[in-house]
PARO-513089 format. One record per residue (C-alpha): residue number from 1; x, y, z; residue in one letter. Coordinates in pm, whole numbers, plus 50000, padded with zeros to 5 digits. Each point is the difference from the previous one (the first is absolute). Layout:
! PARO-513089
SITE   num       X       Y       Z   residuo
SITE   NUM       X       Y       Z         A
...
! end
This chain:
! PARO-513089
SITE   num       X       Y       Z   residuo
SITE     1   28634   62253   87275         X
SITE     2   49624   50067   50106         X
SITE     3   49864   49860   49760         X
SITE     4   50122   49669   50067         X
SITE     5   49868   49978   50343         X
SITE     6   49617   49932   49957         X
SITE     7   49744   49941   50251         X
SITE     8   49825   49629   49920         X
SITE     9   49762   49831   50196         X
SITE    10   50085   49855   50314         X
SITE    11   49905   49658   49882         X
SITE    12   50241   50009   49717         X
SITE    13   50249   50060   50232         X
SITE    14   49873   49753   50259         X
SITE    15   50007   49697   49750         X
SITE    16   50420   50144   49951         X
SITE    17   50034   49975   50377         X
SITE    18   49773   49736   50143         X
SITE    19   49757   49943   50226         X
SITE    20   50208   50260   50310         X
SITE    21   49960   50240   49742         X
SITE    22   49641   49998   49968         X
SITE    23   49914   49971   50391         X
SITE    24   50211   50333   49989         X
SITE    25   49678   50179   49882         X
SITE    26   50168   50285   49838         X
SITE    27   50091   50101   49638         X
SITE    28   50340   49928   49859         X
SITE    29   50173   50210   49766         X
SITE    30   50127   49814   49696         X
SITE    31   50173   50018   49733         X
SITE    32   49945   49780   49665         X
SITE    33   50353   50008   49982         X
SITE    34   50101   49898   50357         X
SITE    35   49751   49661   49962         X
SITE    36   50116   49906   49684         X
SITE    37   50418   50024   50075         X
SITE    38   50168   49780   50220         X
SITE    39   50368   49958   49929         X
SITE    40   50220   50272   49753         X
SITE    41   49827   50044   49710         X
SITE    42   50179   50139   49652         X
SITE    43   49965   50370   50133         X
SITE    44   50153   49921   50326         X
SITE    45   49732   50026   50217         X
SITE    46   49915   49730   50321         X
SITE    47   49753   49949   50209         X
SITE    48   50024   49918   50411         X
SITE    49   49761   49932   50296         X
SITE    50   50060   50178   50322         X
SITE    51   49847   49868   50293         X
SITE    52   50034   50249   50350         X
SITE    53   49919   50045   50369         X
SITE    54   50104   50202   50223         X
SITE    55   49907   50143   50385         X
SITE    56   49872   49628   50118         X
SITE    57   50094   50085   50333         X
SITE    58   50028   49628   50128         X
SITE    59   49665   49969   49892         X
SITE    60   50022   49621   49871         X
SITE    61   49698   49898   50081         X
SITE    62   49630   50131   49906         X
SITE    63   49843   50309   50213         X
SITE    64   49707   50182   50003         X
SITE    65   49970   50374   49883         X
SITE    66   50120   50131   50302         X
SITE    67   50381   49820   49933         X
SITE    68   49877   49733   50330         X
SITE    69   49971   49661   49984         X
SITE    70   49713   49877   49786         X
SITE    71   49763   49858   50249         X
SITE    72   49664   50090   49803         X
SITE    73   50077   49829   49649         X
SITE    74   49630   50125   49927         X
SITE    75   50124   50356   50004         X
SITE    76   50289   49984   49755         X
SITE    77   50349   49855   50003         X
SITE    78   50326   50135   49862         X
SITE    79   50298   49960   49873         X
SITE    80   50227   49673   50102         X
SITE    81   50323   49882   49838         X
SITE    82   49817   49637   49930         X
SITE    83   49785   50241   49754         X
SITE    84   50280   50134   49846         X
SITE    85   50126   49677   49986         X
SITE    86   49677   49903   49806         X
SITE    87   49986   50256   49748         X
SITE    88   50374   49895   49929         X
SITE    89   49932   49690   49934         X
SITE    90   49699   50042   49810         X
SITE    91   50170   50281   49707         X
SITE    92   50401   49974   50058         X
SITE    93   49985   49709   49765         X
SITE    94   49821   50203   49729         X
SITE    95   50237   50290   50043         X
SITE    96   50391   49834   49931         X
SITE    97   50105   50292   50029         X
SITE    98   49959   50165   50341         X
SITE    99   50175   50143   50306         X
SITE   100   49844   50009   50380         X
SITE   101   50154   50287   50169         X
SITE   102   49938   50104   50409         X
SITE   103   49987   50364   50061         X
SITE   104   50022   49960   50375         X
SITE   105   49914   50019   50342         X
SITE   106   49952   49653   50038         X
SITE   107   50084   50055   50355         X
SITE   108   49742   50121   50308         X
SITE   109   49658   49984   50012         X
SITE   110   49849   49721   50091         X
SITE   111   50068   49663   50238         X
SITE   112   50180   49836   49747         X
SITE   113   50303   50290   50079         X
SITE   114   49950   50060   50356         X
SITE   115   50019   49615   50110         X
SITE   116   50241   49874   49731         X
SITE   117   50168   50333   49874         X
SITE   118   50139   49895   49642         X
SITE   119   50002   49706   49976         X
SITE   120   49669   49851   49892         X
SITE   121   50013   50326   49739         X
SITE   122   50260   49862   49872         X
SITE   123   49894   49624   49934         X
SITE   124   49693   50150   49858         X
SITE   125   50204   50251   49786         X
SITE   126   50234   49698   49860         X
SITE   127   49706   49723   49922         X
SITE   128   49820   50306   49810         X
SITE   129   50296   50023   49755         X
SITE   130   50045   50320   49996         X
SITE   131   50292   50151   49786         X
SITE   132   50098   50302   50135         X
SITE   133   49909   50265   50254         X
SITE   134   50098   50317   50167         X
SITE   135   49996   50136   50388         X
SITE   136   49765   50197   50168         X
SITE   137   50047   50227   50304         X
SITE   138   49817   49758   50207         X
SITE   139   50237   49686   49952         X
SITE   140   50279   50237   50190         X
SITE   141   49788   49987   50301         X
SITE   142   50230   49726   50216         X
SITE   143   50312   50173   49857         X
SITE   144   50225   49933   49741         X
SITE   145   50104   49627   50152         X
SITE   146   49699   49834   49990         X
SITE   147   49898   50163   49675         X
SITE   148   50345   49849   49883         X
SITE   149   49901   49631   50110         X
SITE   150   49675   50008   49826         X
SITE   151   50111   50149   49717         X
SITE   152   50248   49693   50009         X
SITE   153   49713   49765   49993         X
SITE   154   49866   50166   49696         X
SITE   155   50075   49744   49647         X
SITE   156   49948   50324   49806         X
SITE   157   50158   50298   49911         X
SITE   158   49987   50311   50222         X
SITE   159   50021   50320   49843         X
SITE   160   50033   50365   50122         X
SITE   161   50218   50241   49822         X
SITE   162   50010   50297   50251         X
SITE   163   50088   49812   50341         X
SITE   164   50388   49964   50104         X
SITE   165   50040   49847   50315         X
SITE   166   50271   49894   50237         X
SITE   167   49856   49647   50052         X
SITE   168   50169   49748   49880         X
SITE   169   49685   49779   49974         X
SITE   170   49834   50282   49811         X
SITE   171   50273   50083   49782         X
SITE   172   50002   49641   49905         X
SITE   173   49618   49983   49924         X
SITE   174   49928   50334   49810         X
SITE   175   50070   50091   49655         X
SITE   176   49929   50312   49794         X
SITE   177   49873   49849   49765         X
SITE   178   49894   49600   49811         X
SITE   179   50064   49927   49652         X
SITE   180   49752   49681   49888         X
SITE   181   50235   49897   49764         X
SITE   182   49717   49731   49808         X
SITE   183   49736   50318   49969         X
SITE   184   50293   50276   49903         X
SITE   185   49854   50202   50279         X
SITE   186   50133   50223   50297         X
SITE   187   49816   50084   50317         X
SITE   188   50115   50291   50219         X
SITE   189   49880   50007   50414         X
SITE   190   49997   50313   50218         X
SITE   191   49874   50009   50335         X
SITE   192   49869   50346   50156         X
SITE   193   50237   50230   50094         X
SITE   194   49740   50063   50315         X
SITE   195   50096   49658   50192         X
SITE   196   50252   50126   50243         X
SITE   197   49694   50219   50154         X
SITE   198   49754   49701   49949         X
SITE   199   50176   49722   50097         X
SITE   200   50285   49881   50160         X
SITE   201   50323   49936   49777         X
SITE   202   50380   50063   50144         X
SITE   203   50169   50324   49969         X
SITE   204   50222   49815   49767         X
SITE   205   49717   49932   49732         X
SITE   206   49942   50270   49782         X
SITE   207   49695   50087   49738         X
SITE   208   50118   50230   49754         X
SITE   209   49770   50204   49767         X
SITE   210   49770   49732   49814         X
SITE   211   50014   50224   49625         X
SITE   212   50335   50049   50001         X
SITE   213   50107   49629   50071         X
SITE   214   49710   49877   49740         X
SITE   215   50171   50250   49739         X
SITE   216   50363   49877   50117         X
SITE   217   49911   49613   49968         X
SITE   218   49816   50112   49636         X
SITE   219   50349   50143   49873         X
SITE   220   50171   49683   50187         X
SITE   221   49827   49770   49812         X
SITE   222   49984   50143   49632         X
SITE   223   50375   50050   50057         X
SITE   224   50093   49677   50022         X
SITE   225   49751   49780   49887         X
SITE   226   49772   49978   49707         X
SITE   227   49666   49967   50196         X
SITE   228   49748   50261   49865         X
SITE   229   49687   49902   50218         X
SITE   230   50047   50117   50370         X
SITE   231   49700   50018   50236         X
SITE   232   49949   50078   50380         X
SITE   233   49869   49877   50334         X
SITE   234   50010   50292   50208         X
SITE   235   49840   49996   50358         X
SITE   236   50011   50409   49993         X
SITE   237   49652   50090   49984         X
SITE   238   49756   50095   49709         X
SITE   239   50056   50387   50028         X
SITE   240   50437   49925   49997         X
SITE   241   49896   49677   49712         X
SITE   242   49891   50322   49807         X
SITE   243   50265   50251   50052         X
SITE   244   50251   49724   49911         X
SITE   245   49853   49949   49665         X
SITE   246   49989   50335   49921         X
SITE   247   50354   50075   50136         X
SITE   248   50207   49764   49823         X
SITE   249   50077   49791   49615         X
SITE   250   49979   49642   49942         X
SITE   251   49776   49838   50218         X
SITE   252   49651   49950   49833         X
SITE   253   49796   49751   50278         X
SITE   254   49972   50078   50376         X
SITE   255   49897   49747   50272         X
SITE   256   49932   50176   50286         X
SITE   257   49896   49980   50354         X
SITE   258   50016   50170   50332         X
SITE   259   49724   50220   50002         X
SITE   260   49702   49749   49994         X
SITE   261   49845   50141   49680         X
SITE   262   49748   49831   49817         X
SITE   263   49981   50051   49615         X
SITE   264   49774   49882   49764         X
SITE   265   49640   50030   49863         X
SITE   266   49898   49956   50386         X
SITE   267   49787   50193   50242         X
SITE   268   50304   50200   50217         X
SITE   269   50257   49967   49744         X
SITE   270   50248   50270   50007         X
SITE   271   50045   50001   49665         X
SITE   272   50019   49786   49667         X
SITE   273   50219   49626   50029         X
SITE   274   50203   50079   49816         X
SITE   275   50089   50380   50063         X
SITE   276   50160   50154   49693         X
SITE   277   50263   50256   50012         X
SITE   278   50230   50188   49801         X
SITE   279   50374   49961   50046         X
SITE   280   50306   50264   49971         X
SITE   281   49984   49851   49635         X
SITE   282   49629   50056   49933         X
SITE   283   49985   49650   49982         X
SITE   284   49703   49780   50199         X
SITE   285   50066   49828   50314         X
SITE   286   49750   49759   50176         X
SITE   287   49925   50019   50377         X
SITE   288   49799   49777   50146         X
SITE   289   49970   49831   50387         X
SITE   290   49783   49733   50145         X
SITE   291   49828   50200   50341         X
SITE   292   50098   49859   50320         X
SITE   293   49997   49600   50188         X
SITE   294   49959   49813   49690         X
SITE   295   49648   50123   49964         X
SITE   296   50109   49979   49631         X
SITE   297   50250   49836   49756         X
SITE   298   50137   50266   49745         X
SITE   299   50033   49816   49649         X
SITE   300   50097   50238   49709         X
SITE   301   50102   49846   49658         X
SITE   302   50228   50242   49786         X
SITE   303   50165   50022   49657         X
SITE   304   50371   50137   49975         X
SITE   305   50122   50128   49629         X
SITE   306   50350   49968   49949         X
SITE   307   50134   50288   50179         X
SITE   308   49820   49891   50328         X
SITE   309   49646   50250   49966         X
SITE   310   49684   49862   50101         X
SITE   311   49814   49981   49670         X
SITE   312   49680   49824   50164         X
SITE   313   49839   49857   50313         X
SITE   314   49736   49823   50137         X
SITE   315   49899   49887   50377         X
SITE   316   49857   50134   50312         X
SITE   317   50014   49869   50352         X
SITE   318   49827   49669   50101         X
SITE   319   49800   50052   50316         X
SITE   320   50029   49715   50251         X
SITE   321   49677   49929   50105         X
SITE   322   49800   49701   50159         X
SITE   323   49959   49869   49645         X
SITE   324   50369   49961   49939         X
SITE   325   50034   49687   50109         X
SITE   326   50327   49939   50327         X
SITE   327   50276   49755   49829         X
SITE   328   49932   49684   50228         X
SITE   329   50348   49921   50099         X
SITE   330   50137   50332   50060         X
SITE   331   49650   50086   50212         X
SITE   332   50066   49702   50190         X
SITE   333   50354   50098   50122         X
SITE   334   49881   50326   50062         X
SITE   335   49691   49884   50243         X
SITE   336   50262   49745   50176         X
SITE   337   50228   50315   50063         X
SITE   338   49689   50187   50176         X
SITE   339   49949   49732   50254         X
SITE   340   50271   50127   50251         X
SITE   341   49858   50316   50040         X
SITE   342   49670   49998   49881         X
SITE   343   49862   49950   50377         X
SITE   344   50166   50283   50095         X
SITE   345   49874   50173   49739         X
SITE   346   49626   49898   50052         X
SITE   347   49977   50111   50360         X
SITE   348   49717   50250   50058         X
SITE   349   50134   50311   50182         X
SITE   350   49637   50206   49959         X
SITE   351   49748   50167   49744         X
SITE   352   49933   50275   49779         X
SITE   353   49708   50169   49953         X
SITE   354   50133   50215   49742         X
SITE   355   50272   49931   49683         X
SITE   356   50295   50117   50126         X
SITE   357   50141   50105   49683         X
SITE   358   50361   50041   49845         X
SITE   359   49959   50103   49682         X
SITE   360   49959   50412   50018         X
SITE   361   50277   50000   50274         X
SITE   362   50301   50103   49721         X
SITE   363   49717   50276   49917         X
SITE   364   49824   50100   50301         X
SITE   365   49896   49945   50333         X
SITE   366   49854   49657   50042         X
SITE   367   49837   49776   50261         X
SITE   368   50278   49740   50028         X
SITE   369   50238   50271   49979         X
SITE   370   49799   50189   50316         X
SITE   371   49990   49664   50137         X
SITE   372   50317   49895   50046         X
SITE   373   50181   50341   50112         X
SITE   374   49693   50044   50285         X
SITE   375   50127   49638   50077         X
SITE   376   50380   50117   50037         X
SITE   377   49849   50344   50184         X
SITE   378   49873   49754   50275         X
SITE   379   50248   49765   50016         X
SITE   380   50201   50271   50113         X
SITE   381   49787   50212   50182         X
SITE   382   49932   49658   50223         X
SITE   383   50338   50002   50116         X
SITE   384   50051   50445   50073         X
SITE   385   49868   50207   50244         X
SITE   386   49811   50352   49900         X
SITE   387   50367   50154   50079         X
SITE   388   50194   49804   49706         X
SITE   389   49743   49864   49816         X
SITE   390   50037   50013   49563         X
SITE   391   49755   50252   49792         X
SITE   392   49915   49761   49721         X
SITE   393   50135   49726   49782         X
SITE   394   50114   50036   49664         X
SITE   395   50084   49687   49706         X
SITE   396   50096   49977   49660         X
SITE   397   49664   49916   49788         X
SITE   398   50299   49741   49805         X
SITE   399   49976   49793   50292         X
SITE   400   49622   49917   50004         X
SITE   401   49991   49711   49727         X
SITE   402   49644   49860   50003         X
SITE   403   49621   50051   50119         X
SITE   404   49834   49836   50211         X
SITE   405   49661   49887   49973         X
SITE   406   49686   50045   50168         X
SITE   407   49969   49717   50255         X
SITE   408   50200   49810   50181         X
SITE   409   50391   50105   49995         X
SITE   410   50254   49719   50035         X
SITE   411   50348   50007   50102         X
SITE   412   50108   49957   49632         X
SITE   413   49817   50275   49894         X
SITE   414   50174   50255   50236         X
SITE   415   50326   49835   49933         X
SITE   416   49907   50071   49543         X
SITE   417   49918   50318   50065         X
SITE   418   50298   50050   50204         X
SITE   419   50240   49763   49889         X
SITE   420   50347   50201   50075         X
SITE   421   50056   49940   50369         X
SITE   422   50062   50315   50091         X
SITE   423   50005   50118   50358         X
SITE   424   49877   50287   50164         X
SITE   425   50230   50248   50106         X
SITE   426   49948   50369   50176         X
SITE   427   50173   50378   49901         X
SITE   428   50011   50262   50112         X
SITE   429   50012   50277   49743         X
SITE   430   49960   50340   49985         X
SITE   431   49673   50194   49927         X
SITE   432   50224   50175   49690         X
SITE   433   50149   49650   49901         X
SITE   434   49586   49864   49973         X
SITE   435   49962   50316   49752         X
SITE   436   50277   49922   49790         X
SITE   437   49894   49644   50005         X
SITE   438   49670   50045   49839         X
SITE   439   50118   50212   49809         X
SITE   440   50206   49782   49827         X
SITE   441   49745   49715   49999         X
SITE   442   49723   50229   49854         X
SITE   443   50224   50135   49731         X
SITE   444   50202   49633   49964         X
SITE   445   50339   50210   50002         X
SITE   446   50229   49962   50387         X
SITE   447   49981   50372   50126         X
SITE   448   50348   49944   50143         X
SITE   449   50185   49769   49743         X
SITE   450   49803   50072   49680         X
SITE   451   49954   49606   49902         X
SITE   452   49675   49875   49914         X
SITE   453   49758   49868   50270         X
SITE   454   49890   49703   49863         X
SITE   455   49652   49930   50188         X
SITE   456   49679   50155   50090         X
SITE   457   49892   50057   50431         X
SITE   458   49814   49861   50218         X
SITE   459   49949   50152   50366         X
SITE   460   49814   49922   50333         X
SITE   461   49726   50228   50134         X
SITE   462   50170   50258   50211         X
SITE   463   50119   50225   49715         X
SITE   464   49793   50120   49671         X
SITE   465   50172   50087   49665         X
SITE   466   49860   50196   49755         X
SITE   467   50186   50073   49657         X
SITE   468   49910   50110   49675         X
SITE   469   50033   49735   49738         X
SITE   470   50233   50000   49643         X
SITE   471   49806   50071   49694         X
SITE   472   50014   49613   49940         X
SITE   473   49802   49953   50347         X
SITE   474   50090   49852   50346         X
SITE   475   50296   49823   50111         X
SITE   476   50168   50129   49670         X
SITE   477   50378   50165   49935         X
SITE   478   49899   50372   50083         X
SITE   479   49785   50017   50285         X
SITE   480   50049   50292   50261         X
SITE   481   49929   49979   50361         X
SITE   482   49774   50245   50103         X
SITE   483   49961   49989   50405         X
SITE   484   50022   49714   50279         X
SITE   485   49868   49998   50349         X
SITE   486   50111   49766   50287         X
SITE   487   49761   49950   50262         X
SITE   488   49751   50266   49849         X
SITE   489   50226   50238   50026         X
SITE   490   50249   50146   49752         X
SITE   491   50312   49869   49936         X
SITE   492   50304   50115   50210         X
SITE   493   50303   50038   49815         X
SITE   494   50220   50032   50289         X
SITE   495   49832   49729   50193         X
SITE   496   50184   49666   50052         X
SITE   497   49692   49707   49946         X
SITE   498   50019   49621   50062         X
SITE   499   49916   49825   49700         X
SITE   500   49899   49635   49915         X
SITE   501   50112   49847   49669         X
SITE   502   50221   49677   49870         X
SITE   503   50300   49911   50022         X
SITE   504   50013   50019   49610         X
SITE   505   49881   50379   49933         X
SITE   506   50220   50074   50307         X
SITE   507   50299   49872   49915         X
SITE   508   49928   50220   49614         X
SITE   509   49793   49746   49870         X
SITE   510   49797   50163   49654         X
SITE   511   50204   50302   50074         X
SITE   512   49775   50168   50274         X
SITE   513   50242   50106   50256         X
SITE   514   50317   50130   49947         X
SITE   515   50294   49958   50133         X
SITE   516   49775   49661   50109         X
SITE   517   50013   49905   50372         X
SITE   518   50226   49765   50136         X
SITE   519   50100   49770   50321         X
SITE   520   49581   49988   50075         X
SITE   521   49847   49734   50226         X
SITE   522   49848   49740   49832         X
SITE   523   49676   49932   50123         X
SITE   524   49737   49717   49860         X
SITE   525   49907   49935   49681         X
SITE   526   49732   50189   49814         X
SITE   527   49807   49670   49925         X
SITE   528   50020   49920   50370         X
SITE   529   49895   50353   50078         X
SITE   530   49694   49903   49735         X
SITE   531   49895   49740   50099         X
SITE   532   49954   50110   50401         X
SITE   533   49837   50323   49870         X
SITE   534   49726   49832   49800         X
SITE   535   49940   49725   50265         X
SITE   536   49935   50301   50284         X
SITE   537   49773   50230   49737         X
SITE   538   49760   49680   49853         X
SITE   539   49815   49998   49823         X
SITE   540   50183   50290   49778         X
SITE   541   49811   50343   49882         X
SITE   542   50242   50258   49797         X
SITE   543   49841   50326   49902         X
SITE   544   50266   50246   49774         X
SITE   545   50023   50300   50237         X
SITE   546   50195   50217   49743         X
SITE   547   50314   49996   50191         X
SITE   548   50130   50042   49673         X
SITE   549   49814   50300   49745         X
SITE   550   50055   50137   49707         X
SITE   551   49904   50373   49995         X
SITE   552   49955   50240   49652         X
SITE   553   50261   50168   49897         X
SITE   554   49779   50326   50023         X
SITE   555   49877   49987   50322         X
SITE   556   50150   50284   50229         X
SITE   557   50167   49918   50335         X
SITE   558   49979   50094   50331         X
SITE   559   50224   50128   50156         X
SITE   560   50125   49738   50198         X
SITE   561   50002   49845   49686         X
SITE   562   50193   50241   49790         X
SITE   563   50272   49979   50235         X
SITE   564   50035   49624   49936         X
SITE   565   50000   50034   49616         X
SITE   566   50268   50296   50021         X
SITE   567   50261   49740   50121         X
! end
């Protein structure tokens, strides 16, 4: 089957794809047999386009690098659903065979979601055309009733095999699984199992395990219908895209999302686009996701035999650039829907001497991660006397969603790079409960309930951390905490601390706490908190302090120490 995947030159596969092809820079892996075949040939075998997205994040319009608004054009743009919209127009005709599937987490990110919530994602979603798509943690975040209402406004299907739910509105909505009848081709959903720790659906709604309701929906369809070609959009993550392949028999193309990943012949890229594993069968299956706020387009073109293998491929993502022209109309309703808050949005609240940086957060300590827990620390600290005041501030590194530039920071750049509206909230926890806690964080397993943690740290000044790191490096599964001092001086495991978080990780959010606090005092919101922070500390300088370390695995402990890592 090697053999008949060969590597031609990108133009050859350009002049197949278009002119969005060729702005994608990158190589294309091609088969002469996937060019040439269209429809069934005498052997059986057909050829489809794929076209895929997923993690936009509300991000309809352009932005800069940083995920903000694109105010400096001269810097770079991304990304932009009138793009999409262009490269659609521009190749769907050439491709009459084709499906346009969202991976999710449309929702929360930008503007767009925060002043309108769904509903100008939606519009967008339905002038697109697209023909299918699956749910992502993040579209939970208002509950199960307003996800319900915009799935309702959706003129597509919805699919997610692995989510039962007591909603009527959902129940409605969802299916396992879409048959396109004209293409004889399935598509199975799955959501991650992770969302009730990462977002907010009822107790009622239920994610089951994503392999085992892929493998189930499989059976379910070869049982009772004759389709043979069955593919997936799974918003999972590239690591779980993987383990599904391996784990089960009959699905040969993956569409993922969730993680961010970026594949391809790019500088970053995780990995190859498409990522080929072997299944339970030893047969080939074909992983591939489009990175994170429509940055880039995923287009693969594949050839099925009879029994449903992928015989051949070609494609790579299409990177959205300022020479991908913005679809006039759809850019037009898209500016119009700005105007309400884009005032609000402009208003200068100070200035930044330094970038304050988001993406090492998941990883490491980083300045927009110091930033904003020294801003909570404060906040707090403001309203206490020495008697009851909190030791430090700790957030989930999930919850910081974009940098910020050097320069001048506006309201709508605070509100992007913390787009949730959580509040601050204050614990009080004990010195043995702050152990366990990073414990669990470092090694991404709950000390007390053994589910995964799914997010990296971020803390305040006021405490240090050092660990030693997995064998696959910081902020990886493995991780063990090695000591932690509060105040400059060693942790006290009997001692009962004040402790400044949101209401999120509080209330079990990413799976930090356990059992998660409840009936807390809502205090203001962390953009709020922001924005009064960086107005009183302008013009902004963050130095890393190495609050959090990483330590060698050889290097012996004091004793002070050695009592910590004993625990």
């Amino acid at each position: 089957m090697a053999s008949l995947r060969k590597l031609l030159s990108a133009a050859a596969c350009a002049a197949s794809f278009g002119m969005a092809a060729a702005q994608a820079g990158e190589d294309h892996l091609v088969s002469k047999r996937a060019l040439s075949k269209r429809f069934i040939d005498s052997q059986g075998n057909y050829n489809i386009s794929f076209y895929h997205i997923n993690d936009v994040h509300a991000h309809l319009d352009q932005y800069s690098s940083s995920g903000t608004d694109c105010t400096r054009p001269e810097r770079g743009c991304f990304g932009g659903y009138s793009r999409v919209k262009t490269v659609l127009k521009e190749t769907r005709p050439s491709h009459p065979d084709s499906l346009l599937l969202n991976v999710g987490d449309e929702f929360q990110g930008t503007l767009f979601f925060s002043y309108y919530g769904g509903e100008k994602i939606a519009d967008t979603l339905n002038e697109i055309g697209f023909d299918g798509m699956t749910i992502g943690n993040h579209e939970f975040d208002r509950g199960d009733e307003y996800l319900g209402q915009f799935l309702e406004n959706l003129t597509f299907p919805i699919i997610s095999a692995n989510i039962q739910s007591d909603n009527a509105r959902l129940n409605r909505t969802i299916k396992p699984f879409h048959i396109y009848d004209q293409y004889q081709l399935a598509v199975i959903g799955v959501t991650t199992e992770t969302t009730p720790s990462i977002s907010s659906p009822g107790k009622g709604t239920l994610f089951s395990d994503s392999v085992q309701a892929v493998q189930n929906t499989i059976d379910l369809i070869r049982s009772t219908t004759n389709i043979t070609r069955i593919a997936a959009i799974t918003h999972i993550g590239y690591d779980e895209d993987q383990r599904l392949a391996k784990e089960t028999t009959g699905l040969h193309l993956i569409m993922g999302g969730h993680s961010h990943t970026l594949l391809g012949n790019v500088a970053g890229a995780a990995g190859p686009y498409p990522t080929i594993v072997d299944n339970k069968d030893g047969d080939e299956v074909f992983i591939v996701t489009a990175y994170r706020w429509g940055e880039y387009l995923g287009y693969i073109d594949v050839t099925y035999d009879a029994a449903g293998k992928v015989l051949a491929y070609h494609g790579a993502p299409v990177h959205l650039t300022n020479q991908t022209a913005q679809e006039p109309e759809l850019q037009a309703e898209i500016n119009a829907w700005r105007i309400p808050f884009d005032e609000f949005a402009k208003e200068e609240v100070g200035f930044t001497n330094v970038v304050l940086d988001q993406t090492t957060c998941q990883a490491k300590e980083c300045t927009l991660g110091d930033f904003i827990c020294d801003a909570m620390l404060d906040y707090r600290l403001n309203a206490s006397t020495p008697e009851n005041a909190p030791a430090f501030a700790i957030t989930n590194a999930g919850g910081v969603r974009a940098t910020i530039d050097q320069g001048t920071i506006t309201r709508g750049e605070v509100i992007t790079a913390f787009p949730f509206g959580n509040a601050v909230v204050e614990i009080s926890i004990t010195g043995q409960q702050i152990w366990d806690t990073f414990k669990g964080i470092f090694a991404r397993v709950n000390v007390a309930n053994g589910l995964t943690v799914t997010s990296g740290v971020q803390v305040s000044r006021g405490i240090k951390i050092q660990y030693i790191a997995s064998a696959t490096g910081p902020g990886t599964a493995g991780g063990r905490l090695y000591s932690i001092e509060i105040g400059g001086e060693p942790i006290d495991l009997k001692k009962v601390y004040k402790v400044v978080t949101i209401d999120f990780v509080a209330g079990g959010g990413d799976n930090f706490f356990s059992p998660a606090f409840s009936g807390l005092v809502i205090l203001d919101t962390l953009d709020e908190v922001l924005v009064d922070y960086i107005k009183e500390k302008t013009p902004v300088n963050v130095v890393l302090d190495g609050r959090i370390q990483t330590v060698s695995k050889c290097r012996a402990p004091t004793k002070r120490r050695m009592a910590k890592t004993e625990i």
